[in-house]
N, C-alpha and C positions, 0 to 999 in steps of 0.2 A: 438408825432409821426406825420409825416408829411400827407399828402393822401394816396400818393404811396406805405411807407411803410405798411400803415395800409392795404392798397389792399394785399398787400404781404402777410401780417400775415394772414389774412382774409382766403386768397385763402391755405393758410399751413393748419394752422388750420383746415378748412374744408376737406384738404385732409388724414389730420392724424386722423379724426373724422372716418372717409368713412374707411378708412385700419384698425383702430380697431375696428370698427363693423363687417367688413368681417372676423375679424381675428377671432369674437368673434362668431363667426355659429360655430353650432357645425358640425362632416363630414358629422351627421346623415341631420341637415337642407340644406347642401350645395349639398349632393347626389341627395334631394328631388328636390331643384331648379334646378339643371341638369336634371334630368329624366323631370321636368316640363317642361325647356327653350328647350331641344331638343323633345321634344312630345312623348316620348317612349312609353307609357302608349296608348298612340293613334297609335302608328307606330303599335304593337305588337298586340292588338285588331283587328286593322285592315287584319293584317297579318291572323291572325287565324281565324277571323271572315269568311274570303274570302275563306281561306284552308277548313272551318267547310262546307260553304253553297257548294262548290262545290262536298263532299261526301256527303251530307247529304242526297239526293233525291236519292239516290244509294245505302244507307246502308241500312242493313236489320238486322231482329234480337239484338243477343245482342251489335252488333257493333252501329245500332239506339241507342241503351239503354245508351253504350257510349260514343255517341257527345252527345247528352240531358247532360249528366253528365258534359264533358267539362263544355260545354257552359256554366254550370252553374258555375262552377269554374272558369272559364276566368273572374274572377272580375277585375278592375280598383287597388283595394287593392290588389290581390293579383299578379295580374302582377307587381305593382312596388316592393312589398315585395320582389319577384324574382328580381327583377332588381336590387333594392337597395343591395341585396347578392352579386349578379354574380359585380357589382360595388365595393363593400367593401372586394371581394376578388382580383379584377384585378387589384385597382388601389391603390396605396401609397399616404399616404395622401399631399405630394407635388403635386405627379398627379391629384389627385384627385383636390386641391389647386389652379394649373393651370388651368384646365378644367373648375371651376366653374370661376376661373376671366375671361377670353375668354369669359361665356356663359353671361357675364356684360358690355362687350366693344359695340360700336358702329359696331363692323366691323362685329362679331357675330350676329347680331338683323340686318345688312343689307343681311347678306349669307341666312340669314334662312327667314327670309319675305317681301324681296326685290323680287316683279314679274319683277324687271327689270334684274336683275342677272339669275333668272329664264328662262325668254325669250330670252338672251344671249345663253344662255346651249341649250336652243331649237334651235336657230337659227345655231345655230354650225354642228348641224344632219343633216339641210334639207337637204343635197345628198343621205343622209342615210334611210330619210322618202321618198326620191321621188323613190329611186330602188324597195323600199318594195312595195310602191302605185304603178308601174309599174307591178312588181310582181304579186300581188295581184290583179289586174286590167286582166293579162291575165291567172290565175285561173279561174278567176270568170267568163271570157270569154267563154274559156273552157269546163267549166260547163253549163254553157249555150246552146253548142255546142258540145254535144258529140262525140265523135270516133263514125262514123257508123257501124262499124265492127272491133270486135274485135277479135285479132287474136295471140296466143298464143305466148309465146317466146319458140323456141322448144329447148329442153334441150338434151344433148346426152349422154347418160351413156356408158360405155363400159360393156362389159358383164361382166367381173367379177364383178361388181358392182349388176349389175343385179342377177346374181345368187346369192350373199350374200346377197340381200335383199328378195330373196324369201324364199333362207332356213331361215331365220329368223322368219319370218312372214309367216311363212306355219303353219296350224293348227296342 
């Protein structure tokens, strides 16, 4: 075999190595690598973690007793348990198949933790972020500066209106 051929075989080889190792995950290890490579486990923690803290200083009673319970359940295990289900009912294991080869590619691993794709996505809003900062800028103003006299919006009822709200609300 010459050089070149043997690079050939080399680079074959190695690629029919790589396709029957992925062929050989089973859906349950390839689900897991998904749920890993897109951060579910962390997305959904996150989610609920943020839901929990902002009732939490609000609840009372047995609704306290409650989020305590959550929280104690929002395990890392049992959130992917959940996800790997809500997974193994949605997707067919070609989808499934697809989904896990994408989350192996080069183009995958640059979407997801490239800050320069990121910074892109930001830079595409600033009109969007400068109206809100403007916005927000004469709130805050605003507030700062309150209406010195306030003075009601005056509302007009016609009478029958008025008499149907007294005979209602008459003792």
């Amino acid at each position: 075999m010459t050089k070149n051929n043997l690079k050939i075989f080399t680079v074959g080889l190695i690629l029919i190595i790589t396709s029957l190792l992925s062929s050989c995950q089973s859906r349950q290890e390839k689900t897991k690598t998904i749920i890993k490579e897109i951060q579910l486990i962390e997305t959904f923690k996150t989610s609920y973690h943020s839901q929990i803290e902002t009732i939490k200083h609000i609840a009372t009673g047995n609704d306290s007793i409650k989020i305590i319970e959550l929280e104690k359940r929002l395990t890392d295990d049992e959130i992917a348990k959940r996800i790997e289900s809500a997974f193994n009912q949605g997707f067919s294991d070609k989808e499934l198949n697809d989904i896990y080869n994408f989350t192996q590619t080069n183009a995958f691993k640059k979407i997801l933790n490239s800050n320069e794709i990121h910074e892109l996505i930001i830079s595409s809003f600033k009109d969007i972020d400068k109206e809100i900062e403007e916005i927000t800028n004469n709130l805050e103003q605003t507030i700062k500066e309150p209406i010195e006299k306030f003075e009601p919006i005056p509302i007009d009822y016609d009478k029958k209106i008025k008499r149907r709200i007294k005979k209602e609300f008459q003792p």
